[in-house]
KEFI-487357 format. One line per field, with one value per residue: chain; x, y, z of N, C-alpha, C in turn. Coordinates in steps of 0.1 Angstrom, whole numbers. Example, Ala and Ser with C-alpha at 12.3 -4.5 7.8 and 13.67 -1.06 7.14 Angstrom:
% residues 2
chaine	A,A
n.xx	132,128
n.yy	-57,-22
n.zz	78,71
ca.xx	123,137
ca.yy	-45,-11
ca.zz	78,71
c.xx	132,129
c.yy	-33,0
c.zz	78,79
This chain:
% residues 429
chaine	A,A,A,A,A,A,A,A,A,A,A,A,A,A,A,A,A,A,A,A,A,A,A,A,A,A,A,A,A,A,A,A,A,A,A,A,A,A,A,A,A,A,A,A,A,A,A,A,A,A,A,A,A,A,A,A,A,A,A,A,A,A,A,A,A,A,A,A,A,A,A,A,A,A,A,A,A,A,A,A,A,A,A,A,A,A,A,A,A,A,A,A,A,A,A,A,A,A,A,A,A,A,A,A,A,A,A,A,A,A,A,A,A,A,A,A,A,A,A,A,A,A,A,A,A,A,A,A,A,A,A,A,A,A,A,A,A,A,A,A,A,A,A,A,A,A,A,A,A,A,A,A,A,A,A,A,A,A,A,A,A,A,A,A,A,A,A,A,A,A,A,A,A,A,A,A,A,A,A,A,A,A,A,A,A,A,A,A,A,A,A,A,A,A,A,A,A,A,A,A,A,A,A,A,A,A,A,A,A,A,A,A,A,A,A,A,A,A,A,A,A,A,A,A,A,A,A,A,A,A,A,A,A,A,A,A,A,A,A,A,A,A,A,A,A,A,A,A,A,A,A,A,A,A,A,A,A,A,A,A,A,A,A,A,A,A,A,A,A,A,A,A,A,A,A,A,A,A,A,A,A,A,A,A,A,A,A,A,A,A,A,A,A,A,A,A,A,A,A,A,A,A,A,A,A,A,A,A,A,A,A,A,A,A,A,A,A,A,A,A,A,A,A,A,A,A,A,A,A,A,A,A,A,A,A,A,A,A,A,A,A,A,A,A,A,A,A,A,A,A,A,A,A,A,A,A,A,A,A,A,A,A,A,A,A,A,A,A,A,A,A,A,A,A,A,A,A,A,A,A,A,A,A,A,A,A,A,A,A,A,A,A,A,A,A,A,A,A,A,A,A,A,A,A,A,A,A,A,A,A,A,A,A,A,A,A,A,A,A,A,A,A,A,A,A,A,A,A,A
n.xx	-110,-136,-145,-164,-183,-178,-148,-143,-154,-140,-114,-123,-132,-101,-91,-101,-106,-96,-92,-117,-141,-149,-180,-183,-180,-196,-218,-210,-203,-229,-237,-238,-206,-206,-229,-222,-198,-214,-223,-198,-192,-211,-209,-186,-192,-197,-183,-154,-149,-127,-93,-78,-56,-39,-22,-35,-14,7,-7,-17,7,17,-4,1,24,17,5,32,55,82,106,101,94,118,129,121,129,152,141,113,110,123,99,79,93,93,68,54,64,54,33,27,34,9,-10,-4,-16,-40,-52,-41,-62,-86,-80,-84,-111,-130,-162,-159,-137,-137,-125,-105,-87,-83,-70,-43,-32,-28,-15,12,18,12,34,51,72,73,81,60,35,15,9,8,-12,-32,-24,-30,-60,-70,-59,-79,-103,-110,-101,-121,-132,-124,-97,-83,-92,-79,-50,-49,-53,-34,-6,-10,-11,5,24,32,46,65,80,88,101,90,86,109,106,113,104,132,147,145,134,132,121,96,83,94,90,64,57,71,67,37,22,27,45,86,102,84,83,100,138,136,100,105,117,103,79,85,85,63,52,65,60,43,36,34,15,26,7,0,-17,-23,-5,-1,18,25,39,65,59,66,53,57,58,53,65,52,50,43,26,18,19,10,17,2,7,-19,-29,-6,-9,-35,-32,-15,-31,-45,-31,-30,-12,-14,-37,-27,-10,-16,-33,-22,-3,-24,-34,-13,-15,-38,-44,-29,8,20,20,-12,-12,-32,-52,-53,-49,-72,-93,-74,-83,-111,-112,-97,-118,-140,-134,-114,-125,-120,-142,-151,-133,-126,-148,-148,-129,-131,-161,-152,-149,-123,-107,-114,-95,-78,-51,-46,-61,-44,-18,-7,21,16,12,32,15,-7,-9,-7,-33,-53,-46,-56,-80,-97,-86,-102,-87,-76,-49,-33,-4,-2,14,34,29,38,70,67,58,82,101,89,93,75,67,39,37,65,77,103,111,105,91,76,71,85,73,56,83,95,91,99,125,151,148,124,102,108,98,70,59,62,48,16,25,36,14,-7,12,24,52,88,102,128,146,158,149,161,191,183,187,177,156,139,133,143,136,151,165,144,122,95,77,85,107,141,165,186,224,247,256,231,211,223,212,186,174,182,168,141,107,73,42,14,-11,-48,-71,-101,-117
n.yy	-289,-268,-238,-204,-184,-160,-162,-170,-143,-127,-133,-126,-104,-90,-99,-94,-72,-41,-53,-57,-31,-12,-12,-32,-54,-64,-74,-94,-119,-136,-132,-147,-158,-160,-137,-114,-107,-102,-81,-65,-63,-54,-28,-18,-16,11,35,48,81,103,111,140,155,179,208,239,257,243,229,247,257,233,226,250,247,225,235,248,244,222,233,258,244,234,257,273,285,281,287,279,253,245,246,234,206,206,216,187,165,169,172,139,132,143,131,103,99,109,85,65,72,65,40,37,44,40,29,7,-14,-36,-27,-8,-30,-41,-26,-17,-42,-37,-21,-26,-43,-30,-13,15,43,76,114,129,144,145,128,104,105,101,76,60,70,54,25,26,27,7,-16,-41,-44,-50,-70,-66,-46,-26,-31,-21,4,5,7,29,50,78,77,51,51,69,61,32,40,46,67,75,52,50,47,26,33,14,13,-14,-14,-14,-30,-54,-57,-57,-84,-97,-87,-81,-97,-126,-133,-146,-165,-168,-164,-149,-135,-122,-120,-96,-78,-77,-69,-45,-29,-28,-12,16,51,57,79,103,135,165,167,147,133,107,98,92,91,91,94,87,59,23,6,-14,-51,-77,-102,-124,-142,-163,-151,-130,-102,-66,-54,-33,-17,-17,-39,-60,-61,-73,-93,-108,-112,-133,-153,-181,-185,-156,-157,-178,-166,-139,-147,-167,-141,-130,-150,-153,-128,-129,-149,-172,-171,-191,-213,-225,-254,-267,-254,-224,-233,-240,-215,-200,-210,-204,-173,-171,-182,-163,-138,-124,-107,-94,-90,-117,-134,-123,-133,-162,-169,-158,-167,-194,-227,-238,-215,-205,-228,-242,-244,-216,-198,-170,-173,-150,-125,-95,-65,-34,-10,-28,-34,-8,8,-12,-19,13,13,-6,3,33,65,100,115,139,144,139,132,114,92,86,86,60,38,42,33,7,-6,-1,28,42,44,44,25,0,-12,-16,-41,-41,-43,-73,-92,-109,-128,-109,-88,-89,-87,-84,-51,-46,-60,-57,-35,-30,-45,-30,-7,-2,8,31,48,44,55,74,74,78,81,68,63,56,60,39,53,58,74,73,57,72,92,120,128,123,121,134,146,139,140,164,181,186,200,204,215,185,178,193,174,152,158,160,136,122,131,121,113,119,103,117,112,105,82,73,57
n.zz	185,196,185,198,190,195,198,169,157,167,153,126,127,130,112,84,93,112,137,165,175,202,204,190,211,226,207,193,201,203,175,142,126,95,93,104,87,63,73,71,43,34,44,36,5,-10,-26,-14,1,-17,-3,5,7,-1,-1,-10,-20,-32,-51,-68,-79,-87,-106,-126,-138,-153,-174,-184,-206,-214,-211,-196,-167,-162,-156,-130,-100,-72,-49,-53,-65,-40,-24,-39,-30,0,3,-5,10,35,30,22,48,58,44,48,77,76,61,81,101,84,84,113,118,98,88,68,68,57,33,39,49,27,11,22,19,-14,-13,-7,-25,-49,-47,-45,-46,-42,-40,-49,-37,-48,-69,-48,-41,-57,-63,-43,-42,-65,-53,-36,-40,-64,-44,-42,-64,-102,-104,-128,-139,-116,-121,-145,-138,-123,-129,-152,-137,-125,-102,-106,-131,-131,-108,-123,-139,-170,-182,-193,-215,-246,-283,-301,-281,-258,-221,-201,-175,-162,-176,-169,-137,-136,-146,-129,-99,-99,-116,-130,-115,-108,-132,-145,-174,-198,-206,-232,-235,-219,-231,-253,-241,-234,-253,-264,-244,-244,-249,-231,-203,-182,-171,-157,-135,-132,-151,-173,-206,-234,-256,-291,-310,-296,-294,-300,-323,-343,-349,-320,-306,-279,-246,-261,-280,-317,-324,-329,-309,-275,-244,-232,-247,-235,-209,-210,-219,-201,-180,-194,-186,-162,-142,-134,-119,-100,-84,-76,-58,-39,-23,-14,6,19,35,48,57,67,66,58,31,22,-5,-12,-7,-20,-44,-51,-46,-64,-89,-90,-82,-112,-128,-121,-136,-120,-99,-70,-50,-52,-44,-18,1,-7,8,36,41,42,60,66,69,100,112,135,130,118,132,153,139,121,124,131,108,110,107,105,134,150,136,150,179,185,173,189,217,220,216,218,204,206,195,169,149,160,156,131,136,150,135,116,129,137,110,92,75,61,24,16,9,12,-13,-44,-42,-22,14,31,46,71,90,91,102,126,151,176,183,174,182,211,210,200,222,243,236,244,269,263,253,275,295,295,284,279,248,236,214,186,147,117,96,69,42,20,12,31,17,23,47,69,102,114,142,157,133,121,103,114,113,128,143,143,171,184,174,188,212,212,206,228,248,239,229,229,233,236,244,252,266,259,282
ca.xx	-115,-150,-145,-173,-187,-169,-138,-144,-158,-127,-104,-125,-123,-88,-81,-107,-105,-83,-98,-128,-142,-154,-193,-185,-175,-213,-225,-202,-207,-240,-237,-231,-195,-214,-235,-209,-192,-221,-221,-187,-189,-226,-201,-175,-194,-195,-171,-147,-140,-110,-88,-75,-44,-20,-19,-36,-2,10,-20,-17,22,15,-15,4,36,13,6,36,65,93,117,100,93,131,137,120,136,155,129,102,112,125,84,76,95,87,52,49,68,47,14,31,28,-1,-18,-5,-19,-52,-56,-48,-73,-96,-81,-89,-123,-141,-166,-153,-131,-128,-116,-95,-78,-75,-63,-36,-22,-29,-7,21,16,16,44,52,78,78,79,55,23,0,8,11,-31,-40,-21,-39,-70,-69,-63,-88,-115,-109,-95,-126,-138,-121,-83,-82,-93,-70,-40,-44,-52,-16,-1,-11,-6,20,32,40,51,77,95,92,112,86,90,120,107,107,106,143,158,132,137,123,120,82,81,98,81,51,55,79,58,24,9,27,55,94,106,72,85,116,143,131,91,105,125,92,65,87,87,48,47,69,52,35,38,24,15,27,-8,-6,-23,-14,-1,1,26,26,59,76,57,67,43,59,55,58,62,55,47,40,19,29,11,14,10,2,8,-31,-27,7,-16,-47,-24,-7,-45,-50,-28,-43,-8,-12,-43,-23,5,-21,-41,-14,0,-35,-39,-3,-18,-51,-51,-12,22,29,7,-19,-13,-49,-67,-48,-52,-90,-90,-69,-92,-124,-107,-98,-132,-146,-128,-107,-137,-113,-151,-154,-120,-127,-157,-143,-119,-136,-171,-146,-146,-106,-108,-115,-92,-74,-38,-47,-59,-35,-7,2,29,4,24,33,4,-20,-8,-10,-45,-54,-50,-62,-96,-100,-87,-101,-82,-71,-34,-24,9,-5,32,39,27,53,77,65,57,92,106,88,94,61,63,31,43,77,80,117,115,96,85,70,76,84,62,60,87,104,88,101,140,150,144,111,95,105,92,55,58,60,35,5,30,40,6,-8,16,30,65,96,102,141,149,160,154,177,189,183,181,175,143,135,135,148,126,161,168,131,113,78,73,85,127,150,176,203,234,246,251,215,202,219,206,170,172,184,158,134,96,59,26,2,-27,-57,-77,-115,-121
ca.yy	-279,-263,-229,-203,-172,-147,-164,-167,-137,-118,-132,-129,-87,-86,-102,-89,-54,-39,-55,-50,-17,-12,-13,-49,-62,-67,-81,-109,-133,-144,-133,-160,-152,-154,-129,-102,-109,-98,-64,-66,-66,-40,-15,-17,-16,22,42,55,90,113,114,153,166,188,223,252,266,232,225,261,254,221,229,257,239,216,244,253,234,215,246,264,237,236,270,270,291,272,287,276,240,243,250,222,193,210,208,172,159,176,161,127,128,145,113,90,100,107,71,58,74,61,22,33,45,38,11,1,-18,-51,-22,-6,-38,-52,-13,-20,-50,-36,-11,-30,-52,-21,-3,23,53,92,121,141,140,145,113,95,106,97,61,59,66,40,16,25,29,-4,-24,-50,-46,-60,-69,-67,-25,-21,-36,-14,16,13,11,42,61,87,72,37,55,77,50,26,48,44,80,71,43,53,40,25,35,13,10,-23,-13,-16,-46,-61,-56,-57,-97,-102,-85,-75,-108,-141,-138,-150,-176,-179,-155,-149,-118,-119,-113,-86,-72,-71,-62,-32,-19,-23,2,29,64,59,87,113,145,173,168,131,124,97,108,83,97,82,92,75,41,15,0,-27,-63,-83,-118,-117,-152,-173,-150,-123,-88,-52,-50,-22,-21,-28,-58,-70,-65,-81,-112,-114,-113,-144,-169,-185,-181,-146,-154,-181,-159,-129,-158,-168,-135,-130,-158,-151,-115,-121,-165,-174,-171,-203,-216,-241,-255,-271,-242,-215,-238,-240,-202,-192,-216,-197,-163,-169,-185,-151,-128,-120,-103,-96,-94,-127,-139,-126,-141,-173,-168,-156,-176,-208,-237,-238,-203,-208,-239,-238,-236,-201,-190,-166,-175,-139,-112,-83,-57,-23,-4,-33,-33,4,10,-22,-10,24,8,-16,14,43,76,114,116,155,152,124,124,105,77,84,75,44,37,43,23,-3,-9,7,38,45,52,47,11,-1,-10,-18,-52,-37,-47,-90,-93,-123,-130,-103,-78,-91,-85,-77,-44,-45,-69,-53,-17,-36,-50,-14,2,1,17,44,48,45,62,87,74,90,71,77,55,68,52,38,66,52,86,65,49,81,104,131,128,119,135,146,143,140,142,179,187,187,206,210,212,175,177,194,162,139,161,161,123,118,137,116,117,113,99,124,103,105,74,72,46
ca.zz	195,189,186,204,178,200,189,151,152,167,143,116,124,129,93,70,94,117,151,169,180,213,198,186,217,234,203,188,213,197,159,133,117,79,91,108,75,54,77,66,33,30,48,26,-11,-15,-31,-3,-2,-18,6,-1,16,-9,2,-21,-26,-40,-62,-78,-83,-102,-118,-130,-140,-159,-181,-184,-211,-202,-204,-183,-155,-159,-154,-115,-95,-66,-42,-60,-62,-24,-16,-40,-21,13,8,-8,19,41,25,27,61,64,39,58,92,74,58,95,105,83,91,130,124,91,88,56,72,44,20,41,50,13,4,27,8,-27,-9,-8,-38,-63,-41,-57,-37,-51,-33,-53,-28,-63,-76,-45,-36,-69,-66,-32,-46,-76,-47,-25,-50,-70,-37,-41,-77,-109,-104,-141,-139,-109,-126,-157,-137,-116,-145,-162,-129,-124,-96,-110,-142,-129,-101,-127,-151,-179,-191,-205,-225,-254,-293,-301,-263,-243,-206,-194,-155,-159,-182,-158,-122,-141,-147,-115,-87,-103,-121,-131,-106,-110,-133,-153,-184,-207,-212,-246,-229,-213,-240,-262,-239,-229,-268,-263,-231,-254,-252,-218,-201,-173,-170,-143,-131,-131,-159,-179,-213,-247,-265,-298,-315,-289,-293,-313,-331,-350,-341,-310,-295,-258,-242,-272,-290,-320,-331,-330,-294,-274,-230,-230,-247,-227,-191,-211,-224,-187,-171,-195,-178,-151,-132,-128,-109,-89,-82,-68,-50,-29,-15,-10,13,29,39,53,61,74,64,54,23,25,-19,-22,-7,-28,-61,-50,-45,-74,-99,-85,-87,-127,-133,-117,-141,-112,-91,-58,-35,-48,-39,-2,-1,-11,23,45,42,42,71,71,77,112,117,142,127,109,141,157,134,116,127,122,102,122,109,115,149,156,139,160,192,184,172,202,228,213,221,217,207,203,185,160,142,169,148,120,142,156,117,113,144,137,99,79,72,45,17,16,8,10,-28,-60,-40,-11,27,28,61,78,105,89,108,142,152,192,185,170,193,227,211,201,239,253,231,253,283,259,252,287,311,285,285,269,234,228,203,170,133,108,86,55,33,4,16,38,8,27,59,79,114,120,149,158,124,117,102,125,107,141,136,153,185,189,173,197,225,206,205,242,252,240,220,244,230,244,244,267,265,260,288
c.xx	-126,-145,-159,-176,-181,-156,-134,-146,-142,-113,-106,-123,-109,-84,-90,-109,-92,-84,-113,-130,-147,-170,-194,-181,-187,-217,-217,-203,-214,-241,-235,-218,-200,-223,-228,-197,-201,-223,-211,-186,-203,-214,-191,-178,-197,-181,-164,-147,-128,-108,-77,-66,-35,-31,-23,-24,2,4,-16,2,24,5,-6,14,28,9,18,48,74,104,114,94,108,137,129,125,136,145,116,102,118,111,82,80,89,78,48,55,56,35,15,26,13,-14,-13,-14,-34,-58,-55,-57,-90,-96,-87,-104,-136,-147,-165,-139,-122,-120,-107,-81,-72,-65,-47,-27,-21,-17,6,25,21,25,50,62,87,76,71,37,9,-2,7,-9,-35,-39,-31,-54,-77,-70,-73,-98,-120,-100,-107,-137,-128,-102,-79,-76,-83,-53,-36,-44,-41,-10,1,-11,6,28,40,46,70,85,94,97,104,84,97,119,100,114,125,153,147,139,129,122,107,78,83,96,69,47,61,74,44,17,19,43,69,98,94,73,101,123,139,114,93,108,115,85,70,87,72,40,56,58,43,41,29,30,24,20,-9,-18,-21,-18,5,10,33,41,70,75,57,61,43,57,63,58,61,41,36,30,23,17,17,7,12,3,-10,-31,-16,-1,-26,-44,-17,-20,-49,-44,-26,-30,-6,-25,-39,-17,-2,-28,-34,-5,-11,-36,-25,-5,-29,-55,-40,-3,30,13,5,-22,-29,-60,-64,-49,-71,-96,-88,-79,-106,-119,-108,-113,-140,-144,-122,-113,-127,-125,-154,-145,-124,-136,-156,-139,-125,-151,-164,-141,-130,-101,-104,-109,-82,-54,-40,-56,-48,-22,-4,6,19,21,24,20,-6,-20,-12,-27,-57,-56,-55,-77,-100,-97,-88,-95,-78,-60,-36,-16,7,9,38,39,33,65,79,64,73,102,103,89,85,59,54,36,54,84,95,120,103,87,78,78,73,75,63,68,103,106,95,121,139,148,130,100,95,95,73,54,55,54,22,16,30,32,1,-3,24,45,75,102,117,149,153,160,162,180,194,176,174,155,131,130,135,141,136,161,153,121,100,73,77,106,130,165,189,211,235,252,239,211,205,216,191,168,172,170,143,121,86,50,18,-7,-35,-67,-92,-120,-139
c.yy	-271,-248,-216,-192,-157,-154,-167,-155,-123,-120,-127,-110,-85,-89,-96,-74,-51,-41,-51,-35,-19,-14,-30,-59,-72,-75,-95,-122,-141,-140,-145,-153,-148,-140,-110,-100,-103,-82,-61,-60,-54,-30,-12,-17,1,26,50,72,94,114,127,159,177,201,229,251,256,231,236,257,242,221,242,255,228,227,251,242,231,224,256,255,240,249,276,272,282,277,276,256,235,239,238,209,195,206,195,165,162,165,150,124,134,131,102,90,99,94,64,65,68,44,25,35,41,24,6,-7,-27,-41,-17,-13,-40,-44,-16,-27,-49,-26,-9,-42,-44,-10,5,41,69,103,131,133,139,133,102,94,100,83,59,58,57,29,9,23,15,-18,-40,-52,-58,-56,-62,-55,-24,-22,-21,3,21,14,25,52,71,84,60,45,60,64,42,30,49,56,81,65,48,44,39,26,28,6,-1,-24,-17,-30,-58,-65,-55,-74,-103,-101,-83,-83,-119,-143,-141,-164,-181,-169,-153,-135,-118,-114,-101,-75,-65,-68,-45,-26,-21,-15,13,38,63,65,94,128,149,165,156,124,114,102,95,91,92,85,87,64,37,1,-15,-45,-69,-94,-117,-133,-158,-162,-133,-114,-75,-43,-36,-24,-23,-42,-66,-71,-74,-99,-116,-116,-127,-158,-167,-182,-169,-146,-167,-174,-144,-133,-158,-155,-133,-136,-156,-142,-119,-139,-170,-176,-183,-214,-227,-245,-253,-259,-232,-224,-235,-226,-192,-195,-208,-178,-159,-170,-172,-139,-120,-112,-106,-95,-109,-139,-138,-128,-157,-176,-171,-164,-190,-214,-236,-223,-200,-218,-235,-235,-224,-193,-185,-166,-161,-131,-101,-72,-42,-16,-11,-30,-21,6,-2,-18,6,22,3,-5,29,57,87,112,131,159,135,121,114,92,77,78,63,36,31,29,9,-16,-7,17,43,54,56,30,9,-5,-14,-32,-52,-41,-66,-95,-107,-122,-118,-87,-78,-92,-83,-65,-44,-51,-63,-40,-19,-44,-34,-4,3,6,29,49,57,54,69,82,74,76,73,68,59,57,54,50,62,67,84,63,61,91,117,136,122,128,139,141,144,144,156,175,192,189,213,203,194,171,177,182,153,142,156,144,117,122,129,118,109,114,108,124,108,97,78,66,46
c.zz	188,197,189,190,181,194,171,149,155,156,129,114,125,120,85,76,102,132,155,174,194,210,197,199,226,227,199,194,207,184,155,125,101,82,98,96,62,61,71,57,27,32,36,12,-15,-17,-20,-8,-6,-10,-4,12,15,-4,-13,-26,-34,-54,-74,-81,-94,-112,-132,-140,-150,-170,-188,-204,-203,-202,-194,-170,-151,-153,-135,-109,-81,-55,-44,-57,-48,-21,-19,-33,-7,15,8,5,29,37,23,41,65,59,43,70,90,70,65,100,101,83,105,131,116,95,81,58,62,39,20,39,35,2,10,22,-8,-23,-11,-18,-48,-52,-53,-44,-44,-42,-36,-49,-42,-69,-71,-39,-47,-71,-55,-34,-56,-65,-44,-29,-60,-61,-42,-51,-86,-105,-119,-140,-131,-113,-137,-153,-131,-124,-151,-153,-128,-115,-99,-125,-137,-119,-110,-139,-168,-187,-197,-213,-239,-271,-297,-290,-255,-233,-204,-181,-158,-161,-172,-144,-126,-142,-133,-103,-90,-106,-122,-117,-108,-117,-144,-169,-185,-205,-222,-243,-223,-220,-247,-255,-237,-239,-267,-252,-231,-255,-245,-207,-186,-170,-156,-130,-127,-136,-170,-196,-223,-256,-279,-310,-308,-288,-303,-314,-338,-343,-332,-311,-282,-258,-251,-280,-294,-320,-327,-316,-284,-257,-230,-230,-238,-218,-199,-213,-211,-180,-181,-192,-167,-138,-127,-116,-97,-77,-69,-56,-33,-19,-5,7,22,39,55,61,71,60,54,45,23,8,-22,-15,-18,-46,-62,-55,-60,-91,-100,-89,-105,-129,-131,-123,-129,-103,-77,-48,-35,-42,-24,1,6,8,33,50,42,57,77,74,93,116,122,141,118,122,150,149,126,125,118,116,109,120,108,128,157,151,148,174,193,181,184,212,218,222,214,214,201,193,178,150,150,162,138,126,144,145,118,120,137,121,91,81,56,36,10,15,8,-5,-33,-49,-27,5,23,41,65,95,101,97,119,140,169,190,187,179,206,224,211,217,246,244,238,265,274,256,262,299,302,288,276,256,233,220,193,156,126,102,73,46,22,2,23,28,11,42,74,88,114,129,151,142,117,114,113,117,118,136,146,164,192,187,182,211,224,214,221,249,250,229,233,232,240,239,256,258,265,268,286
């Protein structure tokens, strides 16, 4: 089947962005896909903006606290550290809503997208909004530069530091949480490294650390220095060297290859494109614009089983139809919810390995509620659904409506709930 340039060209925005816009809908017809792809790709090579949400009062409370020692952090009067969660939660949701905002409107669209699955790649789930802007920004900023840099800079973040417990790793007591999701989810994958590799690389990411502030913090009387083995080769290795000796075999650039192409191509992997792919990637020093490149300027691209075939994931779907129907919503928490409902709430990954996406998205809930998203939209109709109450996963964000605490006793909540939640949208037509 010979496909027309309006149809290449719509798929080709809905995978390398987040749909068309209303602007793109006149022209595509007669573009060439290579060349709607090279707008693509101009838009997307600046440095995105800071995305900047923490609250003064915050700022000044940890800037301060970063000054401070660790007896007096400890000593924080239970106010004090009440405000601090409050607010971070708080500027959770407020950085979430702002970074859909800039999937529904930037025209950086490739970087959004590929921020998206770096997203969920280097998942990472803390409640301290300082650390979770700063991981955010690392993404956003090195989504389609060198994998290499972006590897080494989640790493030395305060977000991946602290969930993966590497503050504790220290000389003689090392924790291998990191060592370990660092080879399992991050670069060679399951099955391609030893307990004894993990054993040693984690005594070579001893006395890596972070500040208050979230700055990353070498702490050299906690690292131990002495010699390693870690996948066949020995020295006095340091967590540089572990990521630089995991970035030299070629299966960590299979292993990134193929989610890659699960994300953004279908679901269900095609070997000899992803060997093609992943061979080109290494040979590139891992250059992720030239990876999507690779993709997206490729013939089987456009073939006709990788058309239509992905379950977009809930916040494709939502900034998706918000690009394509642009509109006003009012009470924009509304989209935490629906987040929530529908299984992606930014931010809050269900663990270390991100969301499993696929056909995992879809359940009879989930399916009828993305069926009645354009009514709830459209004709303002009452949402009364209620999410799981996973506290765990929620980090304290249980019981709250429209985005705000909902601290009733419970009865009020299951009036709250009966009662319902409205999208007060007003369309752009």
């Amino acid at each position: 089947m010979s496909l027309s340039n309006q149809q290449k060209n719509l798929h080709l925005l809905w995978r390398a962005g987040f749909g068309p816009a209303p602007a793109d809908l006149s022209r595509i017809g007669n573009k060439k896909p290579p060349s709607l792809y090279k707008e693509m790709v101009e838009a997307s090579a600046a440095t995105p903006a800071y995305i900047d949400v923490v609250d003064p009062d915050l700022k000044q409370l940890i800037m301060g606290g970063a000054e401070m020692g660790a007896m007096q952090r400890a000593s924080l009067s239970e106010d004090q550290k009440k405000t601090l969660r409050v607010k971070s939660r708080d500027g959770l949701k407020d950085l979430n809503l702002a970074w859909l905002s800039q999937m529904i409107s930037s025209k950086q669209q490739l970087r959004e997208k590929i921020s998206l699955f770096w997203h969920g790649h280097f998942a990472s789930r803390t409640v301290n909004i300082i650390y979770q802007q700063k991981l955010l920004d690392i993404v956003r900023t090195n989504a389609l530069g060198s994998f290499a840099v972006l590897l080494k800079e989640v790493s030395k973040s305060a977000s991946m530091i602290n969930f993966l417990n590497n503050n504790q790793n220290r000389k003689d007591h090392p924790n291998e949480n990191f060592a370990r999701e660092v080879m399992e989810l991050f670069t060679l994958g399951r099955g391609h490294y030893t307990e004894k590799d993990i054993r040693e690389s984690a005594r070579a990411f001893t006395g890596w650390g972070a500040a208050i502030d979230g700055t990353f913090v070498f702490r050299e009387r906690q690292h131990d220095d002495g010699e390693k083995t870690f996948l066949g080769k020995t020295g006095r290795f340091t967590g540089d060297d572990i990521l630089s000796i995991l970035l030299e075999q070629k299966q960590t650039a299979r292993f990134i290859t193929q989610k890659i192409y699960r994300f953004f191509v279908n679901d269900v992997p095609d070997e000899a494109n992803i060997e093609w792919l992943a061979n080109r990637f290494y040979a590139h020093h891992y250059d992720i614009q030239q990876l999507m490149d690779d993709i997206f300027t490729s013939d089987w691209f456009y073939s006709e089983q990788n058309m239509g075939s992905r379950i977009k994931a809930p916040v494709e779907l939502l900034a998706g139809i918000r690009r394509v129907l642009p509109m006003q919503i009012d009470n924009e928490a509304s989209q935490l919810l629906l987040q929530r409902l529908l299984g992606q709430l930014l931010f809050y990954p269900p663990n270390v390995a991100g969301w499993p996406g696929g056909k995992n998205w879809i359940d009879s809930s989930t399916l009828m509620l993305r069926l009645r998203i354009p009514q709830l939209i459209y004709a303002g109709d009452v949402l009364k659904l209620k999410p799981k109450d996973d506290d765990d996963q929620m980090m304290g964000m249980r019981d709250r409506d429209n985005g705000e605490a909902n601290l009733l006793a419970p009865a009020n909540r299951r009036k709250a709930a009966a009662k319902g939640q409205q999208i007060q949208a007003s369309i752009q037509w």
